[in-house]
Phi, psi and omega in degrees: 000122162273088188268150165241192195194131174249123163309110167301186170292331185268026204004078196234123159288156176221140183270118153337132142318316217254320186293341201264325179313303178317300194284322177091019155251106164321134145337107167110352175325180131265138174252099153348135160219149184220157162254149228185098177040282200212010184253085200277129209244107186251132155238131135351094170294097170299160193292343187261100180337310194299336218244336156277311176277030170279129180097334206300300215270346187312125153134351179311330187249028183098144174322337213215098184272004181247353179266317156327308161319293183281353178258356123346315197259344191261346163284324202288316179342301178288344166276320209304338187304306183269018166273326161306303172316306204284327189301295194281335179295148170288156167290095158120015153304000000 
């Protein structure tokens, strides 16, 4: 489906009758616009901060974040190990 739209003078959009039905959008809603290449991108905002940052950080630690966790803990484990070593040696060994 394809809609259009005219920019007024007071440059303001009015979102389709058919689009807000679909979509389940209200009057006083908040909308997102992101821009995307050559492209304007309007999302639904939920009313709750919290429920806008969901998801944000996914993909940061990896497909797999406890698996990202442990190789984290198992690198610093093996410095702390060879910090012990060097710690425990005498001086001119």
């Amino acid at each position: 489906m394809v809609l259009s739209v005219k920019v007024s003078s007071k440059n303001q959009i009015s979102i389709p009758s058919e689009a807000r039905r679909r979509l389940g959008i209200e009057a006083g809603e908040r909308l997102s616009v992101e821009i995307v290449d050559e492209t304007l991108v309007l999302r639904r905002r939920p009313a709750r901060a919290s429920d806008r940052l969901w998801g944000l950080g996914r993909g940061l630690y990896g497909p797999d974040p406890v698996t990202f966790v442990r190789e984290v803990r198992d690198e610093l484990e093996e410095n702390l190990r060879e910090r012990e070593g060097l710690v425990a040696r005498k001086p001119g060994e």
